[in-house]
N, C-alpha and C positions, 0 to 999 in steps of 0.2 A: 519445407525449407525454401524453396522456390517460389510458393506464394505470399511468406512471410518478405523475400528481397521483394518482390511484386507491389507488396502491400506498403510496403516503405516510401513508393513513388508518391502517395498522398502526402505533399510535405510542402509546409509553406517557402522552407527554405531548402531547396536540393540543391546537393547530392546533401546537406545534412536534413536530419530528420525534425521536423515540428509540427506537431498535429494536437492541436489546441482543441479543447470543448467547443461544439455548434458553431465551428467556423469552416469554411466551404470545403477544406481538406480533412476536416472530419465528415464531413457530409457525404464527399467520394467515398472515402474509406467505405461507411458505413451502408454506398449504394454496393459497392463490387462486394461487401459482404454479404451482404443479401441475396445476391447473385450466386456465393458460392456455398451458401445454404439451400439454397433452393434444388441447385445441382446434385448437393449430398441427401437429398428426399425430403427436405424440412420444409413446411409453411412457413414464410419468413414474412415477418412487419417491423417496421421503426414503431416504439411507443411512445405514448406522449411526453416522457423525458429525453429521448434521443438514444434509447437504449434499442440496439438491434437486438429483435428475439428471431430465434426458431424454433421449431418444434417439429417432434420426432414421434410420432406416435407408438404407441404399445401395442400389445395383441389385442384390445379394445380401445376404440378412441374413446377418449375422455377420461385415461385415470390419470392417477394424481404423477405431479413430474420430478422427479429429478433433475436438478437444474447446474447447469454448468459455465464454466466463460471465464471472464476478464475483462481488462479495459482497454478500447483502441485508441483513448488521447495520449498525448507526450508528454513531456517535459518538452523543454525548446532544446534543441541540438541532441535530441535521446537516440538513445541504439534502437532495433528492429523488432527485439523480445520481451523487454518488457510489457507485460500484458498482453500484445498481441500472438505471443505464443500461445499463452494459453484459449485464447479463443479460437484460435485456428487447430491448434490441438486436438480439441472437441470437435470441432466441424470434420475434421479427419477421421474423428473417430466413428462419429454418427455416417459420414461415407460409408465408410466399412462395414459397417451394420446392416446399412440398404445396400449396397452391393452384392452382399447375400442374403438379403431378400430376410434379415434377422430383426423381428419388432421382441420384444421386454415384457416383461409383465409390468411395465412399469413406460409410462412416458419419459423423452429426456426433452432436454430445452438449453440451446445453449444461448446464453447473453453475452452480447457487445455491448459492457457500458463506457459510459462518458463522463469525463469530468472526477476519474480516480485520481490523478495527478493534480488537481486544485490551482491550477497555474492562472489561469485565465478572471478567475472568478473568486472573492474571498470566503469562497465556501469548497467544502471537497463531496467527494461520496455521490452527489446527487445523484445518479443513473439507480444505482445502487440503493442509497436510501428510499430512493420512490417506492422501488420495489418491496422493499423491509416495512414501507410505509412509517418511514421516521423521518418522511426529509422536514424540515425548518420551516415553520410558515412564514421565515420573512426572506425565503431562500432566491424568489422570485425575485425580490428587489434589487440583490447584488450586484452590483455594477463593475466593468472593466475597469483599465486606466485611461480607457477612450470616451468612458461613461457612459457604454451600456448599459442596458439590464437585463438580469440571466432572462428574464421573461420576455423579454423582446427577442433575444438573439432565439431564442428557445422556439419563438415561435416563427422566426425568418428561416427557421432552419427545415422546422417541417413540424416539431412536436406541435403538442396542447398543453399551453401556461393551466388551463381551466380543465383541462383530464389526470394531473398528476398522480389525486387524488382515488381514482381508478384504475392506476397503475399498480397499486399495494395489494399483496397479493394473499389469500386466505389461504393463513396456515394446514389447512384440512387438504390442500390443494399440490401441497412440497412436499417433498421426500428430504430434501436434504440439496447444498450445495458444495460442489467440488471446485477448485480453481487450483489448475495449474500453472504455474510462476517459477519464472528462474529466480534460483535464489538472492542475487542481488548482493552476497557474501563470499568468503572465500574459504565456508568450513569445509560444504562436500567437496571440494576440487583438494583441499589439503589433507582430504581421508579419503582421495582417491576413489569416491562415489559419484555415480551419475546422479544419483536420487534419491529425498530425504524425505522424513513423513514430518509436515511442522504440528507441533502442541499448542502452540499458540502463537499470536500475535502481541506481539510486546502493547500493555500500557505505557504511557509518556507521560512527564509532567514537563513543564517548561517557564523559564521564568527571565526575565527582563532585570537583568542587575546594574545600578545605576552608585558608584561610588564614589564621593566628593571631597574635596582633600581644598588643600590653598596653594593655586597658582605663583611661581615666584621666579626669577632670574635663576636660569639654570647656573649660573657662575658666582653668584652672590651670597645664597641660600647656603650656610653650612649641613651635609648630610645629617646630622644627628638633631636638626631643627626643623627638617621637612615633614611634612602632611602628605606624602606623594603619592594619589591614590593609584593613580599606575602600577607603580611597584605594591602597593597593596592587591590590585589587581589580576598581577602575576601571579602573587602566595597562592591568592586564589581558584585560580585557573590549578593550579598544583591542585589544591586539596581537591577540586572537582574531579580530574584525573584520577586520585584516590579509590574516591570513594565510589566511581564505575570499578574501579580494579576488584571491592571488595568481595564480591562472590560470582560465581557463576552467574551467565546470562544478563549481571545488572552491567548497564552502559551509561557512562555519563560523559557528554559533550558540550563543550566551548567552541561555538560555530563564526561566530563574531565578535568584535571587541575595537574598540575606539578610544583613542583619547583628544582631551580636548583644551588647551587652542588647537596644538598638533604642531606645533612648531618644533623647531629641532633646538634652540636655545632659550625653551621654557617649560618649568615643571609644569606638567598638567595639573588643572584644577577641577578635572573630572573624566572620570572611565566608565565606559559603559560596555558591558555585555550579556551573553546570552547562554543561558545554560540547558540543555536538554537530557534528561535522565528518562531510562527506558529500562522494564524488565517485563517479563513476562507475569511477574507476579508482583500482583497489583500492593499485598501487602509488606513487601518486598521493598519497592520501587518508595511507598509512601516511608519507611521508617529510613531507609539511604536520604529521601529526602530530608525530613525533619533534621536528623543528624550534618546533614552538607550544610544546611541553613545555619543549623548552631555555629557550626566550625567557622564561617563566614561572618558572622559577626564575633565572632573573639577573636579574629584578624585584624578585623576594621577596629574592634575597642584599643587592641594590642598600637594600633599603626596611628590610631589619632585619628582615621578618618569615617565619615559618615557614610552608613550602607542604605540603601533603598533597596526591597527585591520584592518583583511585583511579578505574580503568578500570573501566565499570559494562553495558558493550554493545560487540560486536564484532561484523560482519555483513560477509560478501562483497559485491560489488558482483554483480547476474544477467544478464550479457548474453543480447542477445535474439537468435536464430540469421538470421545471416548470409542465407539463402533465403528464410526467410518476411518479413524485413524488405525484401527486393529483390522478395517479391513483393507485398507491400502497398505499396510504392512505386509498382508499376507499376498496381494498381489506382486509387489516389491518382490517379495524371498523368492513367488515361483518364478519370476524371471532372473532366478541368480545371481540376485542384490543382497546384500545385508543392509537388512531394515535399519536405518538409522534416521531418530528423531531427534528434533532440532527446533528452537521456536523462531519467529521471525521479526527480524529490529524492526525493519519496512512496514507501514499500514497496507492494506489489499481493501478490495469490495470483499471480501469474505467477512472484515469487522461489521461491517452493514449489515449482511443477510445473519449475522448471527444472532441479531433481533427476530429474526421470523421462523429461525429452521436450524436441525444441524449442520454442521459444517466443515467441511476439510481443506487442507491443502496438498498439494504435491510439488516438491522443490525439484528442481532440474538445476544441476551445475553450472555456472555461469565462469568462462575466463578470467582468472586472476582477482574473481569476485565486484568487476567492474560492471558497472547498470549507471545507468541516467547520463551517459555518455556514448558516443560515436563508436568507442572500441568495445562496446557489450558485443560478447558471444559466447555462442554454445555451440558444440558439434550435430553433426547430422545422427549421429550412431543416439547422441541423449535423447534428442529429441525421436527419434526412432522407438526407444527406451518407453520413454516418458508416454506415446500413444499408447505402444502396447501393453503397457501397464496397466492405462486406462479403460482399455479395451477389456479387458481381463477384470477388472474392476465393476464395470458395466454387467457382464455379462453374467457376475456371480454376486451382484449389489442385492443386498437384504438391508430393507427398512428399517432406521433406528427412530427410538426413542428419545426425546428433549433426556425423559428421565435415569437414563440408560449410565451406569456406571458412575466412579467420584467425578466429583469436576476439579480440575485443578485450584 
């Protein structure tokens, strides 16, 4: 916990926290992490995406690794845990391993990546994707709003634009990846849990609604003659509300919304917003959708006004493998937790690696479920938790199979 306050000092804007992809305060970050790999027995290098690795060797060097982490960029103004708990996590845990002189039949590796928050750049994942080896070929080109390009800043920073490529790593080569993360929600703190096993990573769709109606004198226009796509707009946002309500785990979101002139003494003659819908289950998620879309336009036929809705993000749902979730459960119980699973709204680098390997997660409780903000916290006793879980995890970890069990 002390080196997570420590570690907060890399910040563009202190006392609050901002630590952007390949910008000089991720760059600190990622030297003192290296530093504190080193100390806990790991070989540590930056790779040519900007991802701190280290490595921990087994009772023979060269087997295949077990790989662990998180991500040390921010959001601009973020709290101290997201992501960078979980990598310190790991580096704690790997401590404790060499400290009693304890190697694995199995190598570990924990990763510091870059660029999970997508703030900087209009791409996300990159640290992550490199490794899954699915990053974008045109991912180098991405430019700031100062008009960089990720390939330049990438390579002012220290990586290789022209290594990325050999950054992806051969399946024959992983075991499997673990990432610890605070949850980011307010289920385990509202069942009185430090720690939760997630099933998966919500898929998202996402869509651009552009509604158009006829501008008029807000005083002139009798109500029963209006086009008024605002108040269309509103219905809307209702039904959207809905039809997150309808089941379990489905979530749907209105984040933004406009109208336009905007004046205060005329009907608008266009609204625009944004809808985000999320479940864990992809087919799930897609039939909420189709249905929210219908509804949405027998609103706009009903109201007189014209709808546009323009698909703008589409993302699978990651489920997390069947083995490694049954066995973090059973790590969970012997430190006298009840195993409780959970999927997660939030993306992770866990969606990435789950192109190359199995994969898990581990939730840690987070205060009043607040994340991406200055008051993100966890206690010391969780995070206490959350190691020795890990540790106990490690030290009884058996190799799973892609093909291992249903997939959700």
């Amino acid at each position: 916990m002390a080196r997570l306050d420590d570690f907060a000092r890399h910040s563009a804007d202190r006392p609050a926290l901002t630590r952007l992809y390949l910008t000089q305060e991720h760059r600190a970050a990622a030297d003192q992490l290296l530093i504190w790999m080193r100390e806990a027995g790991m070989a540590a290098h930056l790779d040519a995406a900007g991802t701190v690795v280290g490595r921990y060797e087994g009772d023979t060097p060269g087997l295949p690794a077990l790989l662990l982490g998180s991500h040390i960029d921010t959001v601009r103004n973020a709290g101290k845990y997201d992501g960078n708990l979980g990598v310190l996590a790991a580096v704690a845990a790997v401590a404790e391993l060499n400290r009693r002189g304890e190697r694995l039949p199995y190598a570990i590796e924990v990763l510091g990546f870059g660029d999970e928050e997508g703030v900087r750049f209009p791409v996300t994942l990159t640290g992550s994707r490199a490794v899954a080896g699915t990053i974008a070929p045109d991912a180098l080109a991405a430019r700031d709003r100062d008009g960089i390009a990720l390939g330049d800043a990438l390579k002012e920073f220290g990586g290789d634009p022209a290594g990325l490529a050999a950054v992806a790593r051969d399946p024959a080569t992983v075991l499997g990846f673990v990432e610890v993360h605070i949850e980011q929600g307010p289920v385990l703190e509202s069942r009185g849990l430090p720690l939760g096993i997630v099933t998966a990573i919500n898929g998202a769709s996402r869509y651009a609604v552009t509604v158009t109606g006829q501008a008029g004198h807000a005083g002139t226009v009798p109500m029963a003659l209006r086009h008024d796509p605002l108040a269309a707009a509103a219905e809307m946002v209702l039904a959207v509300e809905t039809a997150g309500g309808a089941e379990p785990d489905l979530v749907a979101t209105v984040g933004r919304i406009e109208a336009k002139p905007g004046a205060v003494n005329v009907i608008p003659g266009q609204a625009t917003f944004t809808i985000d819908l999320r479940s864990p289950r992809d087919g799930s998620r897609k039939t909420a959708a189709a249905g929210l879309l219908h509804t949405l336009a027998v609103i706009a036929a009903r109201r007189g006004v014209a709808l546009d809705i323009q698909p703008t993000h589409d993302a699978p749902a990651a489920h997390c493998h069947p083995g490694l979730m049954r066995q973090l459960g059973q790590a969970v119980a012997r430190a006298g937790i009840i195993p409780h699973h959970l999927p997660s709204g939030a993306g992770h680098d866990a969606m990435a690696l789950a192109a190359l390997c199995p994969m898990a997660m581990l939730f840690v409780r987070c205060k009043g479920g607040i994340s991406h903000n200055p008051a993100e916290a966890i206690t010391v006793e969780d995070a206490d938790l959350a190691v020795t879980v890990l540790l106990d995890f490690l030290r009884r970890f058996e190799p799973v199979s892609f093909a291992e069990g249903p997939r959700p």
